[in-house]
Biopython code that builds the backbone (N, CA, C, O; Angstrom):
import numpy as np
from Bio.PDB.StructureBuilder import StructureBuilder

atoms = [
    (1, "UNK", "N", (25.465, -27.199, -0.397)),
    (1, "UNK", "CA", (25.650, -26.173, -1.416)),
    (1, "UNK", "C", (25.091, -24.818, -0.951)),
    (1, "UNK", "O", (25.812, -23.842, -1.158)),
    (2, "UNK", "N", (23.882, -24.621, -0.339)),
    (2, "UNK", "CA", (23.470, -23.737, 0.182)),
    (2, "UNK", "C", (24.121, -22.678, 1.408)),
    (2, "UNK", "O", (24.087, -21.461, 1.587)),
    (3, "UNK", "N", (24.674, -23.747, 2.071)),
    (3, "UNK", "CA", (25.326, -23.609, 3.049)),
    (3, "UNK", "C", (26.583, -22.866, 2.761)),
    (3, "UNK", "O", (26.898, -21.862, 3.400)),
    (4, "UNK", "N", (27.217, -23.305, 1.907)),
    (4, "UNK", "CA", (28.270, -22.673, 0.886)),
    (4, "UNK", "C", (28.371, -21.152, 0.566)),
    (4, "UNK", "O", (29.141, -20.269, 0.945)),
    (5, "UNK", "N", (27.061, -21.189, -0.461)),
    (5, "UNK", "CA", (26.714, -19.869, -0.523)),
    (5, "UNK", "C", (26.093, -18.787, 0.151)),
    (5, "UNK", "O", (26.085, -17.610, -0.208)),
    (6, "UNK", "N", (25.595, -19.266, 1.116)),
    (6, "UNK", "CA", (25.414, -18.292, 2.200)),
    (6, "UNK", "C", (26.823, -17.948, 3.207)),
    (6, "UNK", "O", (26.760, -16.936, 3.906)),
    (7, "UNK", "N", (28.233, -18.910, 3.267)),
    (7, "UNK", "CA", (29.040, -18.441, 3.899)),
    (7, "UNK", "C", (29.979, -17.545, 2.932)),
    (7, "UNK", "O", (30.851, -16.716, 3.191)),
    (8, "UNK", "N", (29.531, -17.968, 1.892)),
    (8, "UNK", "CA", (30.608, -17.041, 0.982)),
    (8, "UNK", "C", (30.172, -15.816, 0.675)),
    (8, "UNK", "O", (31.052, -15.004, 0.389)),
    (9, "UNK", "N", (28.403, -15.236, 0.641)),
    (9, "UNK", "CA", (27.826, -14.214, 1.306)),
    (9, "UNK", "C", (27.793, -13.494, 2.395)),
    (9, "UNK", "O", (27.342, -12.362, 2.570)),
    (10, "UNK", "N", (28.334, -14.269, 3.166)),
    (10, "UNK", "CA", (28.906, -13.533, 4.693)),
    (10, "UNK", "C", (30.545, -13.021, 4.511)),
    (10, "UNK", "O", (30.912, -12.094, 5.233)),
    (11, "UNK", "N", (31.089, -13.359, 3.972)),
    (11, "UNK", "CA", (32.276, -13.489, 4.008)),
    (11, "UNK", "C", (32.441, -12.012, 2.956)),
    (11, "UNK", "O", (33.313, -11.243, 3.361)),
    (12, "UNK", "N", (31.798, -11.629, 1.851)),
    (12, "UNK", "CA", (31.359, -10.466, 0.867)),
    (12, "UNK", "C", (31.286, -9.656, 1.670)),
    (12, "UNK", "O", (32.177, -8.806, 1.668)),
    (13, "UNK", "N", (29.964, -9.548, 2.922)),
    (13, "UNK", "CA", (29.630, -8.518, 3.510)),
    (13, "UNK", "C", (30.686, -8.013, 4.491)),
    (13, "UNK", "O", (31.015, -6.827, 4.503)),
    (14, "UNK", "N", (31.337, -9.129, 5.503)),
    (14, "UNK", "CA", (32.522, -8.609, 5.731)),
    (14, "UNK", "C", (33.574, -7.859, 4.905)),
    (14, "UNK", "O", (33.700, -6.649, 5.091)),
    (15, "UNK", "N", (34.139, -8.328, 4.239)),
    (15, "UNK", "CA", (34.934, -7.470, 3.251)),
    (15, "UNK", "C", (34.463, -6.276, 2.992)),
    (15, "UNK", "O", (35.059, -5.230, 3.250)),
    (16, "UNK", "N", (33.407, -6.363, 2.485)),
    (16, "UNK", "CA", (32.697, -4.807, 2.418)),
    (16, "UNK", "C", (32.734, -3.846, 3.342)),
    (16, "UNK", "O", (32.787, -2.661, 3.011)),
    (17, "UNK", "N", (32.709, -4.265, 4.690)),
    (17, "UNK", "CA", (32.712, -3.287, 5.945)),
    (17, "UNK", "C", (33.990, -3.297, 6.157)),
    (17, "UNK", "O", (34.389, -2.259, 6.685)),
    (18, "UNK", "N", (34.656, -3.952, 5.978)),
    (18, "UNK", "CA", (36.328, -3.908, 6.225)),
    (18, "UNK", "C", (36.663, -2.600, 5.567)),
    (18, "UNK", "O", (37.297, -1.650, 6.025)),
    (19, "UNK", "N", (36.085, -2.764, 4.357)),
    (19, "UNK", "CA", (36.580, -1.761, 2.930)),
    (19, "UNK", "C", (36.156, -0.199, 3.392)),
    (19, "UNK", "O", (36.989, 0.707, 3.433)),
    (20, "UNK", "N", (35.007, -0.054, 3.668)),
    (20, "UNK", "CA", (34.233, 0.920, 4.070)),
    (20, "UNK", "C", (35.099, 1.567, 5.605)),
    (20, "UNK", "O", (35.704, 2.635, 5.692)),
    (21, "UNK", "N", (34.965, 0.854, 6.343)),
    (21, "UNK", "CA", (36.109, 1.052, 8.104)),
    (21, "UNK", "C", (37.111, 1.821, 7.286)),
    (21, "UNK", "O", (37.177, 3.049, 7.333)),
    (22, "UNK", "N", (37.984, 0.982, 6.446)),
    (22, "UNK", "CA", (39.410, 1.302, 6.615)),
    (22, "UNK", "C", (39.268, 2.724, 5.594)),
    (22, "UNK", "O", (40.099, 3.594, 5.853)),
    (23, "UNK", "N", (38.021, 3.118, 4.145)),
    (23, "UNK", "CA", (38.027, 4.298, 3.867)),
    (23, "UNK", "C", (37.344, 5.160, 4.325)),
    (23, "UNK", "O", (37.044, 6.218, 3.772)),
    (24, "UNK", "N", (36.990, 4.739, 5.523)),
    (24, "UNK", "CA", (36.163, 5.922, 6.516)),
    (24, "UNK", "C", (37.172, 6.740, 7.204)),
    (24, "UNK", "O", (36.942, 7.915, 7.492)),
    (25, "UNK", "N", (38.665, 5.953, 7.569)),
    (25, "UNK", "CA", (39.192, 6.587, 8.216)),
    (25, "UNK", "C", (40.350, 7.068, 7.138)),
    (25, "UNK", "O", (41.455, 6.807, 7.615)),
    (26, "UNK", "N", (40.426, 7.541, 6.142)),
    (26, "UNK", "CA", (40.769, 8.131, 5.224)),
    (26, "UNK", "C", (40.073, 9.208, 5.308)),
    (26, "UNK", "O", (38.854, 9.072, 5.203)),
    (27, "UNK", "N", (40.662, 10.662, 5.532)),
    (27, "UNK", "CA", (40.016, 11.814, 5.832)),
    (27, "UNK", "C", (39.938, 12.944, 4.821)),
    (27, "UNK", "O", (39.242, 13.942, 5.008)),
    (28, "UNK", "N", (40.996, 12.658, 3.289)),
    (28, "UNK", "CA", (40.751, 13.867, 2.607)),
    (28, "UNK", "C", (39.606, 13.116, 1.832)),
    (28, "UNK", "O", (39.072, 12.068, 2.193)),
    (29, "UNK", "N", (39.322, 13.853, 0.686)),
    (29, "UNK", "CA", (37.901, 13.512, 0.074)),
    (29, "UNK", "C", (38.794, 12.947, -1.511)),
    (29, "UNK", "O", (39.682, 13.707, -1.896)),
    (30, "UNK", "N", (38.568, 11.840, -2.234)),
    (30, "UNK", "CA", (38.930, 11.702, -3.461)),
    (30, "UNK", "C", (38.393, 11.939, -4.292)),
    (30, "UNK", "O", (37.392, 11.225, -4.235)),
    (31, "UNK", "N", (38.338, 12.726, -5.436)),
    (31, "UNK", "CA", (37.821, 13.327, -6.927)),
    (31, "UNK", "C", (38.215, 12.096, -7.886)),
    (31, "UNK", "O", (39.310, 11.532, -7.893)),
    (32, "UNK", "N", (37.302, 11.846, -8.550)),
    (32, "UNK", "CA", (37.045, 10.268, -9.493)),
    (32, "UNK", "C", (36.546, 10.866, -10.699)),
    (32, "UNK", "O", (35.317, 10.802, -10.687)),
    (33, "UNK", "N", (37.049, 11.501, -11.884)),
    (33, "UNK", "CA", (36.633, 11.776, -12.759)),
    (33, "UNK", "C", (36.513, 10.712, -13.730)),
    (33, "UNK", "O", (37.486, 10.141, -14.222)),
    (34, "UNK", "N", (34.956, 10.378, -14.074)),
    (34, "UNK", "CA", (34.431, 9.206, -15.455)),
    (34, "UNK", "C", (33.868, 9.839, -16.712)),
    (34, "UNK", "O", (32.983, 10.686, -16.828)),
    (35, "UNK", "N", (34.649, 9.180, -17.679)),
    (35, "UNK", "CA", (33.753, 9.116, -18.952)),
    (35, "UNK", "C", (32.204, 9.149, -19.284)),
    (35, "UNK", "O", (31.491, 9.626, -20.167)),
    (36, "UNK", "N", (32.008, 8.235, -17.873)),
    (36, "UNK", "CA", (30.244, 7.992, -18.293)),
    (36, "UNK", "C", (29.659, 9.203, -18.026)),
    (36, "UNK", "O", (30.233, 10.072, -17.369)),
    (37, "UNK", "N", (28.368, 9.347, -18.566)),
    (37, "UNK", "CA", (27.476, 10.607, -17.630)),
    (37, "UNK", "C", (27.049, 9.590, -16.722)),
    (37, "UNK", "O", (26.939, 8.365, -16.680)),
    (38, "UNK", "N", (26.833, 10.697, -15.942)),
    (38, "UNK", "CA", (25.771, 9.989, -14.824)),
    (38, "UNK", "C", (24.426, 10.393, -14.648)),
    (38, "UNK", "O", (24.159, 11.582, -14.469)),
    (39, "UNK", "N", (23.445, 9.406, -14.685)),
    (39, "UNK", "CA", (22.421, 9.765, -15.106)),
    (39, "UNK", "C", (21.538, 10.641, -14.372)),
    (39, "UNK", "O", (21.393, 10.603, -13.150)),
    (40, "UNK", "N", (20.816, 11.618, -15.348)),
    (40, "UNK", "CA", (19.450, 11.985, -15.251)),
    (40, "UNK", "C", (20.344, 13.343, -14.997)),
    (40, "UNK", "O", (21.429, 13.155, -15.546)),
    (41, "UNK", "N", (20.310, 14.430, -14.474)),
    (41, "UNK", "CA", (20.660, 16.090, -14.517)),
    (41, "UNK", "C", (21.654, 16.205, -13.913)),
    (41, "UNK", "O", (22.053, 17.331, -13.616)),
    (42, "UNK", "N", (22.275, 15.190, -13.590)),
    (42, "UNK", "CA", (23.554, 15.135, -12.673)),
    (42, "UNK", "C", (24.473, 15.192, -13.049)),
    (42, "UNK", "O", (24.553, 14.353, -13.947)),
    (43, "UNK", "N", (25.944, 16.052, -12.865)),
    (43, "UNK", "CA", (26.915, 16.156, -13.579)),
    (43, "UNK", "C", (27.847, 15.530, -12.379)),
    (43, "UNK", "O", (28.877, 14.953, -12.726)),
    (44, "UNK", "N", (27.457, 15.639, -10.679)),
    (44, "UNK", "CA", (28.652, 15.067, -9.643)),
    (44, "UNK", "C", (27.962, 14.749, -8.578)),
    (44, "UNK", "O", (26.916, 15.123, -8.047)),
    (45, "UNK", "N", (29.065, 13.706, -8.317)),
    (45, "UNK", "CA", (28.023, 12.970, -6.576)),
    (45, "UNK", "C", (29.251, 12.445, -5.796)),
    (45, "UNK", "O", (30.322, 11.926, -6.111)),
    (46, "UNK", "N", (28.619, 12.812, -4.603)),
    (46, "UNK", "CA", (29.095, 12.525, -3.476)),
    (46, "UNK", "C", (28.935, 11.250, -2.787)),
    (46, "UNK", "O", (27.995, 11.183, -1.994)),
    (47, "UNK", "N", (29.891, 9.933, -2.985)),
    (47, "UNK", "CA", (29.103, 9.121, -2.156)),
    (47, "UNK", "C", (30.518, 8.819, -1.295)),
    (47, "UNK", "O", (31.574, 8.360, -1.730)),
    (48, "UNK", "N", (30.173, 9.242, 0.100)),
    (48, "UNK", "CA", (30.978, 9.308, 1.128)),
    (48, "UNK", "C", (30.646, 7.198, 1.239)),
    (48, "UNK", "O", (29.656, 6.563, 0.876)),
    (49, "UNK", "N", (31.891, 6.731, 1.853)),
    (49, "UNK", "CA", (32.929, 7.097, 1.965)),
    (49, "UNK", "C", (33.955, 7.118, 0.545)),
    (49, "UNK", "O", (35.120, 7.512, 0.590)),
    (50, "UNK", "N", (33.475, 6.761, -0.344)),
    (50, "UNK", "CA", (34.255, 6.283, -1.537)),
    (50, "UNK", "C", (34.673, 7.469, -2.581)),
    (50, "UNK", "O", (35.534, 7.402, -3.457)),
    (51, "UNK", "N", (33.980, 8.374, -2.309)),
    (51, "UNK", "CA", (34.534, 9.995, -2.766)),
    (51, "UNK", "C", (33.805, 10.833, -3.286)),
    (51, "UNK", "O", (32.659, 10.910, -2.845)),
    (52, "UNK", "N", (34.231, 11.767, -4.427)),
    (52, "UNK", "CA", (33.442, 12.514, -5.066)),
    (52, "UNK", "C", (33.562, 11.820, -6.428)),
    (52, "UNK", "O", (34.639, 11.317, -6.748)),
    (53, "UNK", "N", (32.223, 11.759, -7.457)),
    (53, "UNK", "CA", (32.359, 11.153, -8.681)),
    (53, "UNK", "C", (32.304, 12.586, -9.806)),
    (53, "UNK", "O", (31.259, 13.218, -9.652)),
    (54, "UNK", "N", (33.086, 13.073, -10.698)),
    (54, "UNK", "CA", (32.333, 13.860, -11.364)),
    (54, "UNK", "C", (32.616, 13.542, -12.739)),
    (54, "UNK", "O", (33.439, 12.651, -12.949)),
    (55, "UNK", "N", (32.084, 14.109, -13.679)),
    (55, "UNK", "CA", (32.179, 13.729, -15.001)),
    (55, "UNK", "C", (33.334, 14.068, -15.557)),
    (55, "UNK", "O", (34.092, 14.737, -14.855)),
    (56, "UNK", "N", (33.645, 13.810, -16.539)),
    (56, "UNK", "CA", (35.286, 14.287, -17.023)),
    (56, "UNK", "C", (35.017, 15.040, -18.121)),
    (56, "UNK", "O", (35.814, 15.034, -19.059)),
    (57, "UNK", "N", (33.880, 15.782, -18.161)),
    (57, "UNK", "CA", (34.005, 16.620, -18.653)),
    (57, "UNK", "C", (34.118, 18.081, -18.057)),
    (57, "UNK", "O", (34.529, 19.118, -18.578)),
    (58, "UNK", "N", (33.689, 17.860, -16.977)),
    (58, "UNK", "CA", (34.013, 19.113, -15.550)),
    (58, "UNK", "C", (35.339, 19.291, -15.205)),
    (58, "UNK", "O", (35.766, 20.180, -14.469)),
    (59, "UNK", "N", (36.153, 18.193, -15.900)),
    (59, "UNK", "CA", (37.667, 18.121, -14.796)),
    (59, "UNK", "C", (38.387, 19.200, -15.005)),
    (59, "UNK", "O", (39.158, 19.291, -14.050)),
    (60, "UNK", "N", (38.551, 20.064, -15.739)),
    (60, "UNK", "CA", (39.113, 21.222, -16.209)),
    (60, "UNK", "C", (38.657, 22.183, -15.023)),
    (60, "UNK", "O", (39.411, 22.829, -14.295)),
    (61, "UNK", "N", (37.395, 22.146, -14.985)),
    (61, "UNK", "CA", (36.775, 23.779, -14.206)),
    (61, "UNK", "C", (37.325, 23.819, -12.809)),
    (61, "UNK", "O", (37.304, 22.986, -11.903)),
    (62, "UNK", "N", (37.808, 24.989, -12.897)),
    (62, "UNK", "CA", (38.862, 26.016, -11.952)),
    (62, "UNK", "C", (37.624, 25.539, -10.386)),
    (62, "UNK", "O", (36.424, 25.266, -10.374)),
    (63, "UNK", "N", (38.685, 25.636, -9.247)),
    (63, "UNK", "CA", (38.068, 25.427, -8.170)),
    (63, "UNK", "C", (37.817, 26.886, -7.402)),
    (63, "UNK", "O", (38.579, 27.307, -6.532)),
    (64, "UNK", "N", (36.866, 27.447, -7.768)),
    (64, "UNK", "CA", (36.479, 28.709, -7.898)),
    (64, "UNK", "C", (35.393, 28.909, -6.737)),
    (64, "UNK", "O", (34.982, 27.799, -6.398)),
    (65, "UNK", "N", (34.827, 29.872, -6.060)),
    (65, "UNK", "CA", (33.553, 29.921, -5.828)),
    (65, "UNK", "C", (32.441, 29.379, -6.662)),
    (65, "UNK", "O", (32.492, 29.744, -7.836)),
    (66, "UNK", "N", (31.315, 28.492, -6.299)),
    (66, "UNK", "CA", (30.201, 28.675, -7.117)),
    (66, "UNK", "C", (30.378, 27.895, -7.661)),
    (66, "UNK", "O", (29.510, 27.772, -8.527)),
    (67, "UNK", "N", (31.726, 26.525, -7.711)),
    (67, "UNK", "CA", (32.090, 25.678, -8.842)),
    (67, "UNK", "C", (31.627, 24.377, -7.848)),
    (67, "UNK", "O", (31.650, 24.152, -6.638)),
    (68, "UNK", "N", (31.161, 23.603, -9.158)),
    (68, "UNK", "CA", (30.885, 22.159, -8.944)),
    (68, "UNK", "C", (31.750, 21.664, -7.667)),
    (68, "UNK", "O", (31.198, 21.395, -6.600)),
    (69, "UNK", "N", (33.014, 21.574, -7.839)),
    (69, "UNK", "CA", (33.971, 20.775, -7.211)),
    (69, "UNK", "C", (34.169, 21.296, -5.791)),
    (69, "UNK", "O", (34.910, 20.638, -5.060)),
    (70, "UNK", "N", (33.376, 22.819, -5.137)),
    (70, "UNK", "CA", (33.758, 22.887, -4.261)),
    (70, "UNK", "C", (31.917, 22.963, -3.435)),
    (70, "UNK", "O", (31.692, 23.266, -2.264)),
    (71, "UNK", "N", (31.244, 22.721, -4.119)),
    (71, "UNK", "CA", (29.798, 22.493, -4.004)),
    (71, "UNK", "C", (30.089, 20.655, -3.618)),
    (71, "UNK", "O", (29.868, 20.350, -2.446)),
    (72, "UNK", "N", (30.506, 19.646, -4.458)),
    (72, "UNK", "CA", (30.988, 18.338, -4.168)),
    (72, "UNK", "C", (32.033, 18.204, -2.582)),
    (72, "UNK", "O", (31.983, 17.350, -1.696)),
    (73, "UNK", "N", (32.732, 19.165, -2.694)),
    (73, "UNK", "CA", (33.722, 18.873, -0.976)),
    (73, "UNK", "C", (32.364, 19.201, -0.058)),
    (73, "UNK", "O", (31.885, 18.477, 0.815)),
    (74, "UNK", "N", (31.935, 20.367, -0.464)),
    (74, "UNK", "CA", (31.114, 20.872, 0.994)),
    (74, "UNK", "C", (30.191, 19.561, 1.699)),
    (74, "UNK", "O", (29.996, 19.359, 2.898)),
    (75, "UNK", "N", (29.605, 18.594, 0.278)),
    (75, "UNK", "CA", (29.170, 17.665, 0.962)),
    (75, "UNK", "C", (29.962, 16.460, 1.779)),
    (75, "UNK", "O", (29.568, 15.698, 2.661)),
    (76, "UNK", "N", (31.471, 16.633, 1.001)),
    (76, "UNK", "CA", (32.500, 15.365, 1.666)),
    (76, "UNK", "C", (32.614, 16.516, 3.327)),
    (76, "UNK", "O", (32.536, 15.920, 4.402)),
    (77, "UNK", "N", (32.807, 18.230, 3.342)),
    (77, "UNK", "CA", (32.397, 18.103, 4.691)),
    (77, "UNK", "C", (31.613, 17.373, 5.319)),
    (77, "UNK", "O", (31.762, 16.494, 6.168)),
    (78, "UNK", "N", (30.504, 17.961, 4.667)),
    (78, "UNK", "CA", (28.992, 17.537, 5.785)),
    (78, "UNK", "C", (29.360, 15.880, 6.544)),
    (78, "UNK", "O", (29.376, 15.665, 7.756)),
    (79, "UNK", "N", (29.656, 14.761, 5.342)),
    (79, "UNK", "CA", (29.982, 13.981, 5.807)),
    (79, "UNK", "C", (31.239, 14.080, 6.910)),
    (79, "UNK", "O", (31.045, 14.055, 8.125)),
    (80, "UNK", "N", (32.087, 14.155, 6.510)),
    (80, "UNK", "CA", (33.038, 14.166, 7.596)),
    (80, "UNK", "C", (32.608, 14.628, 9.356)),
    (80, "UNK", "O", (32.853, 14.131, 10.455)),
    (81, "UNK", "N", (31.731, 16.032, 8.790)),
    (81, "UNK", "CA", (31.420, 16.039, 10.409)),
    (81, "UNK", "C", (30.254, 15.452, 10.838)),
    (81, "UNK", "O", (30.030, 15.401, 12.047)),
    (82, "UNK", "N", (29.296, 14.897, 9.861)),
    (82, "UNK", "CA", (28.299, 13.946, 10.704)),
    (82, "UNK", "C", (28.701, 12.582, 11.032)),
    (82, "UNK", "O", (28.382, 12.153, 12.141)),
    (83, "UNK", "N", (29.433, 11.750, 10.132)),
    (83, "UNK", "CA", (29.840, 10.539, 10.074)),
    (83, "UNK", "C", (29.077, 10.029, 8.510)),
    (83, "UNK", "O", (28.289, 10.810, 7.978)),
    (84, "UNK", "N", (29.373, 8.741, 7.884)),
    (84, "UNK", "CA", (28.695, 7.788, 7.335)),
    (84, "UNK", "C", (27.297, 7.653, 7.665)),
    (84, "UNK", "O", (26.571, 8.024, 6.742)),
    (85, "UNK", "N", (26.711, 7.252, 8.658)),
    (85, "UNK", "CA", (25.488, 6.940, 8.770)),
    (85, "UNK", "C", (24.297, 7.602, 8.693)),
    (85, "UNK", "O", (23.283, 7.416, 8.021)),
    (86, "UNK", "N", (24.775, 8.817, 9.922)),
    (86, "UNK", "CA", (24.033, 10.161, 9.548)),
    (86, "UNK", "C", (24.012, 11.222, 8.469)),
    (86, "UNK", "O", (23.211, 12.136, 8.275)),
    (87, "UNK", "N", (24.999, 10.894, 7.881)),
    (87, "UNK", "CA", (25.093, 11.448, 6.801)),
    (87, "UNK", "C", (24.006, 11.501, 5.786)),
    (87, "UNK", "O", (23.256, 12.429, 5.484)),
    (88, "UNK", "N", (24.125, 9.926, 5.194)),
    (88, "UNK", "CA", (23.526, 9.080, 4.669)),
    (88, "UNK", "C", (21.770, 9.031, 5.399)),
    (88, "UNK", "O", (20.791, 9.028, 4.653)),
    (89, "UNK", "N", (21.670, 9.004, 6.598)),
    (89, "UNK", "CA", (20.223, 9.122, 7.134)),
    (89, "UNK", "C", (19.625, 10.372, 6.758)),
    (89, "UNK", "O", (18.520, 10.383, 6.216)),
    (90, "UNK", "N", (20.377, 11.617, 7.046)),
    (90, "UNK", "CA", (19.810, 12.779, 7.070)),
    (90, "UNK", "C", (19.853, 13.554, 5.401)),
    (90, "UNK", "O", (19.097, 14.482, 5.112)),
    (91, "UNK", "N", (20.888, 12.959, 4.414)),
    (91, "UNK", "CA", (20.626, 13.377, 3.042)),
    (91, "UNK", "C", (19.265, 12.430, 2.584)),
    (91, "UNK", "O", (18.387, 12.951, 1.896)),
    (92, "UNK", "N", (19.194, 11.438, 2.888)),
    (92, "UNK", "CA", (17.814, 10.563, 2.266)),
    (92, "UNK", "C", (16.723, 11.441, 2.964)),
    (92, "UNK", "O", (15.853, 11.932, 2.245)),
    (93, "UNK", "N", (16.707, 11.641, 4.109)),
    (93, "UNK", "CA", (15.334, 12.046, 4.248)),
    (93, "UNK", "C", (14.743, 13.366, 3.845)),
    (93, "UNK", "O", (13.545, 13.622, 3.729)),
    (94, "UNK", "N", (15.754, 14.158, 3.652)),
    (94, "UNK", "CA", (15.466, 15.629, 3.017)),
    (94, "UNK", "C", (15.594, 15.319, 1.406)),
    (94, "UNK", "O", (15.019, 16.141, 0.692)),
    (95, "UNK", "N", (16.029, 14.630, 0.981)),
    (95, "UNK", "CA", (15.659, 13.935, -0.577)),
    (95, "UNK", "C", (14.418, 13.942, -1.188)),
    (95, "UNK", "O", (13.831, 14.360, -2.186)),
    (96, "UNK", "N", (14.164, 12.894, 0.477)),
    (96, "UNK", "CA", (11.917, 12.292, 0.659)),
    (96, "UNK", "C", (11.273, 13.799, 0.537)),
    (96, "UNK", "O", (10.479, 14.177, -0.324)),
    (97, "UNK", "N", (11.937, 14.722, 1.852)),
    (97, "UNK", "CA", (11.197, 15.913, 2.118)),
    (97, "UNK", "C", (11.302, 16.702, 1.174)),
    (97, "UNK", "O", (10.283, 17.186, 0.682)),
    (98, "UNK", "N", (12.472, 17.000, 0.729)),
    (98, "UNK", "CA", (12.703, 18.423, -0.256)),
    (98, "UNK", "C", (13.058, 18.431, -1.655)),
    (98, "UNK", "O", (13.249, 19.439, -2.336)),
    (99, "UNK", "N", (13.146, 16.993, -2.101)),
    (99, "UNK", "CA", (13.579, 16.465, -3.295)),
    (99, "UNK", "C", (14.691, 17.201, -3.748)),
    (99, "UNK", "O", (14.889, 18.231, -3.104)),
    (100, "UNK", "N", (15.543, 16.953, -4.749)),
    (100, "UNK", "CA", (17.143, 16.712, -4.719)),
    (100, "UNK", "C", (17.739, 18.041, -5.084)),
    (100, "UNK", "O", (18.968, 17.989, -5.041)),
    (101, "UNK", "N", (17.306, 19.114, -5.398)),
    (101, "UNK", "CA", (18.096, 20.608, -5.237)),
    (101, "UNK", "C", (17.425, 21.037, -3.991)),
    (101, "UNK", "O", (18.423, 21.671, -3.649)),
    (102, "UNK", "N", (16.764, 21.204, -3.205)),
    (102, "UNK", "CA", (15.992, 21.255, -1.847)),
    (102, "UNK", "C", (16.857, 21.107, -0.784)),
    (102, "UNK", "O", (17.807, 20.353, -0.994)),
    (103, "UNK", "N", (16.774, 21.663, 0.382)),
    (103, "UNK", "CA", (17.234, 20.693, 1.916)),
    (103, "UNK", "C", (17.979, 21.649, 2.427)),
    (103, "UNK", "O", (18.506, 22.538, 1.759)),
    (104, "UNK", "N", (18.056, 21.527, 3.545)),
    (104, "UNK", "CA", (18.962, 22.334, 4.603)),
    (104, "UNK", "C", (20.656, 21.588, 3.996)),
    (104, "UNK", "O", (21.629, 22.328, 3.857)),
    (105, "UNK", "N", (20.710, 20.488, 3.784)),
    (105, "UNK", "CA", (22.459, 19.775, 3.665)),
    (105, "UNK", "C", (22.604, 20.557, 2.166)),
    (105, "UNK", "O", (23.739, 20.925, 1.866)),
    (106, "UNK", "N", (21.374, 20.854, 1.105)),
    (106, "UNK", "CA", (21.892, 20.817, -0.135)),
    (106, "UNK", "C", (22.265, 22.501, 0.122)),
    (106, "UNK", "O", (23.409, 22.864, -0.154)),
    (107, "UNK", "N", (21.553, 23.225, 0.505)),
    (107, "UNK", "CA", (21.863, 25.130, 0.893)),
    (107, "UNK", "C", (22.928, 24.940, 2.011)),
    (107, "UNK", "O", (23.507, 26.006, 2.223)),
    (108, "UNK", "N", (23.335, 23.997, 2.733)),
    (108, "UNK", "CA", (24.508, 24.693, 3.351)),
    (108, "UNK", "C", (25.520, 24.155, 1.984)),
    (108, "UNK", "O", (26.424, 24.946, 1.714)),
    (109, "UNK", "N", (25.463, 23.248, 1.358)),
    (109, "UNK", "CA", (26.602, 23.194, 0.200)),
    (109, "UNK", "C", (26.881, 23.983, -0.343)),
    (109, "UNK", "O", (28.066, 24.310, -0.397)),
    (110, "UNK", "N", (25.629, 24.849, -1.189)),
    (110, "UNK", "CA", (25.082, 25.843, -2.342)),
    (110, "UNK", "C", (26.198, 27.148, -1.684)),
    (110, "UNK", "O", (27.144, 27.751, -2.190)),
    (111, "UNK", "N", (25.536, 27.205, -0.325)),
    (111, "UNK", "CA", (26.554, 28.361, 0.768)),
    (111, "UNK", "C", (27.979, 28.363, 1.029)),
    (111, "UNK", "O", (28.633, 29.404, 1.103)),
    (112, "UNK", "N", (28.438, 27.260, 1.163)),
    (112, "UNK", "CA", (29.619, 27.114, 1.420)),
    (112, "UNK", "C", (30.388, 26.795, 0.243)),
    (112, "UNK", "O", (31.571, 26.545, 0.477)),
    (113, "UNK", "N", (29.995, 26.734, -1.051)),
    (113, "UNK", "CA", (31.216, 26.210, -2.144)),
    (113, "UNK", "C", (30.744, 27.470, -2.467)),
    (113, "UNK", "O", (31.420, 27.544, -3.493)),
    (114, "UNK", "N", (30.016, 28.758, -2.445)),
    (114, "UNK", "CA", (30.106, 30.218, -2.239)),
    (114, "UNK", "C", (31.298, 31.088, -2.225)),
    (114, "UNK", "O", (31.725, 31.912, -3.033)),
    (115, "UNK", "N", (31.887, 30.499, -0.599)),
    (115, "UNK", "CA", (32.682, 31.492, -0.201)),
    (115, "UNK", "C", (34.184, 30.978, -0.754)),
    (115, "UNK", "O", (35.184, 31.670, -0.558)),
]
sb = StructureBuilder()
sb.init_structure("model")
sb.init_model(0)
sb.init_chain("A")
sb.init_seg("    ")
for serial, (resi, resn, name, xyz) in enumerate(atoms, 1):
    if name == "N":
        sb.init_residue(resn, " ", resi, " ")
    sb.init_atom(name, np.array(xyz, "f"), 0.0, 1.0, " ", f" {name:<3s}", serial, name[0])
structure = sb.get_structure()
């Protein structure tokens, strides 16, 4: 029985990286507008590879300078040109360092959904 469930746990994690591979190499960024809030001061998030999440109550606002949605791509850049991993390595640790409006990744966003 054990045995069982540990292969059918292996078999999850594969799938999972399968899933992840095949939307890594999916290169535009997808916008996922939800009902829910998302918690705590957050109105949108970026979780590469699976897209941008934002609230649906933002979905209206014009893709403008200075707007959410182009503050959300700048980070599906960042990802794109670091990869998944580093991505993911180098937003956590300026998280630790600079906590979550802070960081060199969060001011080049702030900068670039700017122009």
């Amino acid at each position: 029985m054990k045995s069982l469930v540990l292969m059918s746990f292996k078999k999850l994690i594969l799938a999972f990286l399968i899933i992840i591979i095949l939307l890594n190499l999916y290169d535009e960024e997808r916008v996922l507008y939800t009902p829910i809030q998302i918690p705590g001061s957050l109105m949108a998030m970026t979780i590469p590879p699976f897209g941008i999440i934002i609230e649906e109550q933002y979905e209206n606002q014009p893709d403008k300078p200075g707007s959410l949605i182009r503050h959300e791509k700048a980070h599906w850049a960042q990802y794109k040109k670091m990869g998944l991993l580093k991505f993911y390595y180098n937003y956590f640790i300026e998280f630790i360092k600079y906590g979550r409006k802070k960081g060199p990744m969060e001011d080049e966003a702030r900068r670039l959904s700017n122009k």
